[in-house]
N, C-alpha and C positions, 0 to 999 in steps of 0.2 A: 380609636383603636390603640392609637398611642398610649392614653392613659392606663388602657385597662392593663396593655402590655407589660406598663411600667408598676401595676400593683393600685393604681390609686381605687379607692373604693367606689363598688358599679355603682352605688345609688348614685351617690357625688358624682360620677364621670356621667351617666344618664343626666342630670341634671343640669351640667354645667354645658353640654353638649345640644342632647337630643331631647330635654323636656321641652311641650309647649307650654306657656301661661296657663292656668287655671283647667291644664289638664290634668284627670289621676295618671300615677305610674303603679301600671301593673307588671312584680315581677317577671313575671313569664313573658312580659312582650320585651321586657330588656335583657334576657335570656336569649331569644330567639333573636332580637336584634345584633347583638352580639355574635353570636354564630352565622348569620347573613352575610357580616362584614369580615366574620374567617373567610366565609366561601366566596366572597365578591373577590379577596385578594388573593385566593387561590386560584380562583377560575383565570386574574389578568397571568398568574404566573406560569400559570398552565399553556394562556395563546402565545406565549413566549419560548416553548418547550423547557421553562425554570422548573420541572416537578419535584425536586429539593426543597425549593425555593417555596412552594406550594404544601408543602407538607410543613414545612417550619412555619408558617403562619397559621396554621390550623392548630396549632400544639399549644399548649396553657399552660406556660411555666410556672403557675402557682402548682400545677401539680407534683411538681419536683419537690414543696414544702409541704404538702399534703404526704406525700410517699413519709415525710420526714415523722410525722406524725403516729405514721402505724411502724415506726419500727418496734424491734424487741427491745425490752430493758435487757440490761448486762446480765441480771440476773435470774430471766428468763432464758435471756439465748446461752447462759456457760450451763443452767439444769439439760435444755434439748441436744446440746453438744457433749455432754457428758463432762463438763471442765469444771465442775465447781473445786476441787480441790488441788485447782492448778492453780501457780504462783498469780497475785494479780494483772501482774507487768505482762504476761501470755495470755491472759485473758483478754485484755484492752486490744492485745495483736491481733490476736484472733477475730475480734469484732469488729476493727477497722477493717481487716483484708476482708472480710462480709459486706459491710456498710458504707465503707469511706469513711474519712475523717469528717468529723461536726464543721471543718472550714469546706472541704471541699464543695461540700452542698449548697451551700449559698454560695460559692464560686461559679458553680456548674449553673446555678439558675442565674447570676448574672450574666453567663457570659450565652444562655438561649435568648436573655433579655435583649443583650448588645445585639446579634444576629439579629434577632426580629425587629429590631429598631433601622438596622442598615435595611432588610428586607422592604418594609416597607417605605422609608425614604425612596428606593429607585420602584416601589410601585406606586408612588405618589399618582406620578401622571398617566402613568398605565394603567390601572384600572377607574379612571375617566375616559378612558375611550369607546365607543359606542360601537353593541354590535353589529356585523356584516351579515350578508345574507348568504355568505357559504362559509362562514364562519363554523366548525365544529363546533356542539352539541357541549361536548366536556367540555369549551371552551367559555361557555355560559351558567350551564347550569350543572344542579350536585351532582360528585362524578359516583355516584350508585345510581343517577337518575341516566345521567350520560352511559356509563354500559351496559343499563338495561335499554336503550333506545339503540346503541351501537349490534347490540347481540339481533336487534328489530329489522338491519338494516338503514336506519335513521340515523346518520351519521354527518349529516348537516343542517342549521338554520330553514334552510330551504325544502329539503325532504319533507322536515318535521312539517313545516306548513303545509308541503304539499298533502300529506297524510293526512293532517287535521281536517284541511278543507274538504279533502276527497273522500273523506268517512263519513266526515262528521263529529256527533258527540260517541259514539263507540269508537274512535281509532284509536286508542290503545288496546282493545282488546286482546290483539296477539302479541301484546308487548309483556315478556314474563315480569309479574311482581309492581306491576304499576296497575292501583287502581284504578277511581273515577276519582277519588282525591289528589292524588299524585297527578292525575294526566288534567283535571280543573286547573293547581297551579303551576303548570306548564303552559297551558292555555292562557293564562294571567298572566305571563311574563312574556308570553309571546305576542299579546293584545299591548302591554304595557311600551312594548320598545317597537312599535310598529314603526315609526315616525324616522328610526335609525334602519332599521332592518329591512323597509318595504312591504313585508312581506303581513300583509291584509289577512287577518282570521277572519272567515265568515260569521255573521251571529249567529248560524245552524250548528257552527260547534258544539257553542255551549247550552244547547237544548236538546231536552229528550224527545226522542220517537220522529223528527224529519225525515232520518232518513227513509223509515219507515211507512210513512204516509206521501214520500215524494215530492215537498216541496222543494221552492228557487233557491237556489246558492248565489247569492250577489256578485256581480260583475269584479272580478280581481285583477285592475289593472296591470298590476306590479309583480304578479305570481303569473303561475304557469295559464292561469284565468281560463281554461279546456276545462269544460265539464258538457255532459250531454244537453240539445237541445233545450227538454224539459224542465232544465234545472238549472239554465245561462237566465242570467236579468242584469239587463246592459241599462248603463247613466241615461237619462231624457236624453242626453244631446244626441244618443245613436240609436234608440232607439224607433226612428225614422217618421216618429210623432210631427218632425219639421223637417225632415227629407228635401234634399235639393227636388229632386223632379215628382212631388206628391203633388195631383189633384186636388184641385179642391175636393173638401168633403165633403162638402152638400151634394156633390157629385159621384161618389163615390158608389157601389153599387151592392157592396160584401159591407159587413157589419165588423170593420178592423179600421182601427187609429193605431194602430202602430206596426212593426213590420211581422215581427211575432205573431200579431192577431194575421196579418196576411198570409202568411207560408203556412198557418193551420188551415187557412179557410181555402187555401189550393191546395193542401193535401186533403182535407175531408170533401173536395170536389170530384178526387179518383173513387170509384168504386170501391165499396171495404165490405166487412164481412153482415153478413145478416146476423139479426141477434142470436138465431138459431145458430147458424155456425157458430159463433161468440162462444153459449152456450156450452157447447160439442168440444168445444176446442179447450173449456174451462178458463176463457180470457177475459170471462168478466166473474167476480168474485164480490160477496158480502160485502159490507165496509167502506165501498167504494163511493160515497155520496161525500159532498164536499172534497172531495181528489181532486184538481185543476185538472188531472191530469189521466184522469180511467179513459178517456177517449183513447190514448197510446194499448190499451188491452183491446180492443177492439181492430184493429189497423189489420187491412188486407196484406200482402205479400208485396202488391201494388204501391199501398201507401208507406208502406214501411220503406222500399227502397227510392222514391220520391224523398222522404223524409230524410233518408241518409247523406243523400246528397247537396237536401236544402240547409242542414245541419251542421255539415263541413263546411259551404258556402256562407254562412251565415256567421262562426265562430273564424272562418280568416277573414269576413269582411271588419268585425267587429275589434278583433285583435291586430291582425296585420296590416291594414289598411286604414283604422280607425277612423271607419265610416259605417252608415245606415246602409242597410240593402237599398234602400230609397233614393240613396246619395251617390249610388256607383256610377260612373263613368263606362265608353269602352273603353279607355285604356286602362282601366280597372278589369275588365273581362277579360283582356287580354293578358294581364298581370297575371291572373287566375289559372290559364290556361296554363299557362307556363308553368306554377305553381303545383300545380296537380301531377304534373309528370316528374317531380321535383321537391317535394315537399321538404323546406328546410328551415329549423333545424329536424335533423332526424327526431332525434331525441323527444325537441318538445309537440311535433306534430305526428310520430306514427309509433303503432304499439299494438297492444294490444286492445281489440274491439268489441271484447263478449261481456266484461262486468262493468254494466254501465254506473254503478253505484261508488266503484275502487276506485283509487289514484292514479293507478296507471292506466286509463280508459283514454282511448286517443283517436282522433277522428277518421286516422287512415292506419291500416295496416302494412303500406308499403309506397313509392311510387306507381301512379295509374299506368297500365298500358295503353297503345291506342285507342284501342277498342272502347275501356273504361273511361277514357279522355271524351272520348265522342256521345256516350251516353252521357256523361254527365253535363256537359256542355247542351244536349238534348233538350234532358230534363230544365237546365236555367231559362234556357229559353221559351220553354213550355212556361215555366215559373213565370216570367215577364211578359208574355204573351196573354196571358189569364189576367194580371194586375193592370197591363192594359186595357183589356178588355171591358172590364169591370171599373175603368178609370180611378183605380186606386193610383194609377202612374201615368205620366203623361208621352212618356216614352219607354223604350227598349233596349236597354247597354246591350243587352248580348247581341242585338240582330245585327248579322255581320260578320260574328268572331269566327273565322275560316275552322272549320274542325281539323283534326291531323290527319295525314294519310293514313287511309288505312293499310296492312300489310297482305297478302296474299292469302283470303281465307282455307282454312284447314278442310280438306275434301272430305267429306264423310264418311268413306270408304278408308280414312287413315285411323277413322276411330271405331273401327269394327273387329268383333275377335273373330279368330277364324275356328270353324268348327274344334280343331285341335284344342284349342285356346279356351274354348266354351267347353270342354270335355274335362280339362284340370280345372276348372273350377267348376264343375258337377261334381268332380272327386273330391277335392276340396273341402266343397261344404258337408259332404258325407264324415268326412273324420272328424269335424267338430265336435269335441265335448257335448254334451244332449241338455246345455241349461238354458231360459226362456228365452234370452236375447239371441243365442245361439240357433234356436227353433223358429225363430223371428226373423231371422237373416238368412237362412236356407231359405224357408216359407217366400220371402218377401222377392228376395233375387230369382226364384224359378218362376213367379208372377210377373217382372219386372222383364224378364227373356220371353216366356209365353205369350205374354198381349201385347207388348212394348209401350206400356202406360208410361207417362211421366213419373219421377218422384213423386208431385205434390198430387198427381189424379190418384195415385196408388193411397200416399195416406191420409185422404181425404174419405176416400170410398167407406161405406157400412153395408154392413149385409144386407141391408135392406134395397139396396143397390142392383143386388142379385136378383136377376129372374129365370126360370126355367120354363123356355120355349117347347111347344109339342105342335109342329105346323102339319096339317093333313097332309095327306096325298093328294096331288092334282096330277092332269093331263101328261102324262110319260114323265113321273115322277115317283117316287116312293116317300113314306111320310119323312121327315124331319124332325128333330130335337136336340136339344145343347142348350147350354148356358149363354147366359149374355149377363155382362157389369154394363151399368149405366153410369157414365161419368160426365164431369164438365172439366171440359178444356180449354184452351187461348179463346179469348176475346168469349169466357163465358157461353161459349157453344156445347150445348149435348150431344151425345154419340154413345153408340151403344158399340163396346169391343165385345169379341165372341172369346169363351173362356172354355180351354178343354176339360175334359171329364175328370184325368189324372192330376188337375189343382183344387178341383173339389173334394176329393177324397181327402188329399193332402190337407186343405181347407178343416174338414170334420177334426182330423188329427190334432190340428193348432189349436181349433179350440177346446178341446178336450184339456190340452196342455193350457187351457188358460183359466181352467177350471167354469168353463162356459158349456150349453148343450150344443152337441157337434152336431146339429141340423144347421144348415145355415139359411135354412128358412122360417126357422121356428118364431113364433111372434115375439120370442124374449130380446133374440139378438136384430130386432131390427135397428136398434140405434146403436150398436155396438161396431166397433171400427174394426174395416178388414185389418190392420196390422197394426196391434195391441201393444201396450206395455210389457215388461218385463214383469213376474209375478214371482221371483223366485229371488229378487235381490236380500231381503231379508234373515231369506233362511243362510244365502252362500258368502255373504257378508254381513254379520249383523250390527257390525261395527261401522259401520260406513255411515253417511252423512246420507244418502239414499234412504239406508232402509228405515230411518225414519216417517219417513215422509208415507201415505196411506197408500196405495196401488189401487187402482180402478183397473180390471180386466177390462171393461167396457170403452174404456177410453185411446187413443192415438199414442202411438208413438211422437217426438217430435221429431220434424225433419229434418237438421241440426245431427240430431243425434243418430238417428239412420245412418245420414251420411258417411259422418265422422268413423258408425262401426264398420261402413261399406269398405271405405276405404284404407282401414287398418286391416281388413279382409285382404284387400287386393295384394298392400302393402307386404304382407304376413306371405303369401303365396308366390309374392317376387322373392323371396330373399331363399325362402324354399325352392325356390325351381334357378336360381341366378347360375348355378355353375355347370348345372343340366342342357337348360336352353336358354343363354344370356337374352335371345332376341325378344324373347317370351314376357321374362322375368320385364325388360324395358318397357312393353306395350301393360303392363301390370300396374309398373311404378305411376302409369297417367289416367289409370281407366277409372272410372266413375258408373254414378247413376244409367246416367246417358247413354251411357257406352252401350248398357243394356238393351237399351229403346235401339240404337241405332242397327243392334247384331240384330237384333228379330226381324227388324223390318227388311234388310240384306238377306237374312237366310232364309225366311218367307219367300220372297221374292226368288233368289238362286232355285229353290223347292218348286218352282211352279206356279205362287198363287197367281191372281188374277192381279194386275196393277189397278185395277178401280178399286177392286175390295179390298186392297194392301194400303190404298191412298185412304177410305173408310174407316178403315181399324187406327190407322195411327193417326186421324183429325187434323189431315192433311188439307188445307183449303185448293190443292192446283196437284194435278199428277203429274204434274213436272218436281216439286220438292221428292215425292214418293222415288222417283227416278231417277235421283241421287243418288238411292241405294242400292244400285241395280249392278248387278257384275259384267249383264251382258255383253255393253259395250265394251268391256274392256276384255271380256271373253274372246270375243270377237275379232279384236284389232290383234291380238297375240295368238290367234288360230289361223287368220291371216298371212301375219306376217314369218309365222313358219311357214307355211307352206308356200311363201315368196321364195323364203330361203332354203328349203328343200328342194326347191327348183332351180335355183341357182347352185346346189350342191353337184344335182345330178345333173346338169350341163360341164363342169367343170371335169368329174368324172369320164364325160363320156369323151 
């Protein structure tokens, strides 16, 4: 650098330097070499906050005798000046106070030469320094590549990795003006100084379509190493292949050598979906052959929240603990429990949990409550209970580990609206805008009050579900007829809920709006889903990431999304009713699905019906749970005890 600085000739300086023996010298790589070694000793003068300092080693003082080259002749610049018939001696003035003097120029390039000579003398040692792993971004690499990473968000060594890994080979996508070339050698400089930085690039980086197809992301000691289940691959030593407490294998009883194979073969032990559900639900898709990993499209509601929990247990036994599931100890179990109520660091353990494919996908979304504490603890010990069983293991860490108190369950009656309550949000849904999701969520919630199905029995159900009863007349009776939905509910039991006259009408209407025939007995819609897709995203945003995608009238809503609009419903209606009726607006801000199930079955009951046929409709195993809903009792003890106290009044009176 010095040489070039100083003017000596690049071939010579290339040669006396950086040629190897009996290799060609192609300009262009002594070009680019050269400008590397600008940007190496800008970037050290840069992690110094020198950006002076950084700018004058990027500058080419032979261009200062370049410039010198295009200037005007005298007798060019006194025609454009109009001076030709002016004295010499004023002409020569004139072109200095333009140009400078013929000494100054090569003063002025000696003296950027002197500066960049001091410049790089005190960056001698400084840029031999190796980078860190929260080292800025501009502090390494070109600073056009550094602000378009910084404008990304990507504004350290370690983000960048975490992006890279957590993408893949697409994560620069939403980086503006960085291609697949630009973001390749980023990926090469960041593979190159692994050894300083720690910071591990997966090989799925740099290949196309993984992400795509779902394969493993290698174990990343040194980084944030959180990627989902499906896509964690941990070193032999932890992968519990040689587990402190493993069975032998000849004993063994499940087709799993390692822990991985075991936590699949106790989640595909719960009940999951039949292929027809599969099917219905569209979670098994073309393509899918050679996927390790298409059994995750298929996963019951069951095995998925098993999996959840095996998932997180399994990602802090492997990172936090740096042990096998195989290998855990109690006082390991113990560690855990604690842990879950506690997750720490926030940062590198809780986040967001919906895009399992992004970088910031994170095992927990918060610290567990009790409640969660105990389920989850449940499910491990269920998990080691099975591995025992099966003598995949030869003992149990969790058996033991005391669950947490739990706190004063929530009476059922505190989650019920009162008819008032269920009256604004009948008005409510009437002033909704009339578009498909719109029609979907009226529909869905006066179904969800009427029978008090659960969420998942509601969007599971198809019209084929439907039947219409015509029972004769018998002995001092007159005939019968109504509807009935046939569903399945907890622990897989069918039940048949009665459905009134004024949801099937409504029923005809929906499907009309869904461009289906409003019989809903007709032989088209028997596989077609009581509570449908939206069909109108297209038309009312064409522009959206949705309306791409094809719409099946036929096909479910997902439950996810129900939810999500249930509850911006409620949300929407607290904030509209908060300075009306604050107490209202409150019991709004918390209501759910549920909430739903549990008014029907309170206000049924307040109404009259029968407690057998109220414990019936709602797939109640014991009419003691049904009589939880019951106002009586508390009807009762407050009709009472005024009239205690009315007696006590007229005593004191008398």
């Amino acid at each position: 650098m010095r040489s070039f600085v100083q003017g000596v000739d690049l071939r010579e300086s290339w040669d006396r330097y950086l040629n190897i023996e009996g290799m060609g010298t192609d300009q262009r790589i002594v070009k680019k070499t050269v400008a590397w070694l600008r940007d190496e000793f800008a970037a050290a003068a840069r992690r110094h906050d020198r950006h002076g300092t950084a700018r004058l080693v990027r500058f080419d003082p032979s261009k200062i005798v370049q410039s010198e080259s295009r200037l005007l002749t005298l007798e060019t610049f006194c025609a454009q000046r109009g001076l030709e018939d002016f004295p010499y001696k004023e002409q020569i003035e004139a072109y200095q106070a333009e140009f400078g003097s013929s000494t100054s120029r090569p003063n002025r390039r000696a003296g950027v030469i002197r500066r960049q000579l001091d410049a790089l003398h005190w960056l001698e040692k400084l840029a031999a320094e190796e980078p860190h792993p929260d080292d800025a971004a501009a502090a390494w690499l070109h600073p056009d590549l550094a602000s378009r990473l910084e404008s990304a968000n990507l504004h350290s060594l370690r983000q960048l990795a975490e992006r890279i890994n957590g993408v893949g080979c697409g994560w620069h996508a939403p980086v503006r003006a960085i291609g697949a070339g630009k973001a390749a050698r980023i990926v090469e400089w960041m593979i190159a100084n692994e050894s300083s930085t720690k910071l591990f690039i997966s090989p799925h980086a740099c290949s196309k379509g993984n992400r795509e197809r779902g394969l493993s992301i290698p174990f990343l000691p040194n980084a944030s190493g959180i990627v989902p289940f499906e896509r964690l691959v941990v070193p032999s030593v932890l992968d519990g292949s040689a587990g402190q407490f493993r069975a032998p294998q000849y004993q063994c009883m499940i087709n799993a050598h390692t822990d991985h194979q075991a936590v699949l073969a106790f989640v595909r032990s719960k009940r999951g979906l039949t292929h027809a559900e599969a099917l219905a639900l569209n979670r098994i898709t073309a393509g899918s052959d050679g996927d390790p990993f298409a059994w995750r499209k298929a996963l019951s509601n069951t095995q998925s929240a098993y999996l959840i929990e095996l998932e997180r247990f399994t990602i802090w036994a492997v990172l936090q603990r740096r042990k096998a599931l195989s290998s855990l100890t109690f006082d390991d179990c113990i560690a855990y429990r604690e842990f879950i109520a506690n997750p720490t660091p926030s940062e590198q353990w809780c986040g967001s949990r919906r895009r399992r494919i992004g970088p910031a996908w994170r095992p927990f979304a918060g610290p567990l409550g009790p409640s969660a504490q105990t389920r989850t603890l449940t499910v491990l010990n269920a998990f080691y209970r099975f591995l025992c069983d099966k003598r995949y293991l030869t003992g149990n860490p969790m058996s033991g580990v005391v669950k947490p108190k739990q706190p004063r369950k929530e009476r059922v009656l505190e989650r019920v609206l009162t008819l008032a309550e269920w009256k604004l949000v009948n008005d409510a849904l009437k002033t909704l805008p009339s578009t498909s999701a719109n029609l979907r969520l009226r529909f869905a919630v006066r179904w969800l009050y009427s029978t008090g199905l659960r969420r998942q029995e509601l969007l599971k159900a198809k019209l084929g579900d439907l039947k219409f009863l015509a029972l004769p007349a018998s002995p001092g009776s007159a005939p019968v007829s109504g509807w009935e939905l046939r569903v399945i509910g907890k622990g897989d039991v069918e039940r048949d809920v009665a459905v009134p006259d004024a949801l099937i009408r409504e029923l005809s209407a929906y499907l009309l709006s869904r461009g289906l025939d409003s019989n809903p007995l007709a032989p088209a819609n028997r596989q077609v889903a009581l509570i449908g897709q939206a069909v109108d995203i297209s038309a009312r945003a064409p522009w959206s990431h949705e309306a791409a995608k094809p719409v099946d009238p036929h096909r479910p809503i997902g439950a996810q999304t129900f939810y999500d609009h249930l509850k911006s419903f409620f949300r929407t209606l607290s904030e509209r009713i908060a300075y009306a009726d604050p107490a209202a607006a409150e019991v709004f801000q918390h209501a759910s699905t549920h909430w739903l199930r549990h008014t029907r079955i309170s206000h049924s009951l307040a109404a009259g019906t029968d407690l057998r046929v109220e414990m019936k409709n709602a797939g109640h195993k014991s009419a003691e749970t049904t009589a939880l809903y019951t106002h009586i009792e508390a009807r009762e003890r407050i009709l009472g005890n005024a009239k205690f106290f009315n007696t006590l009044d007229g005593e004191e009176a008398a």
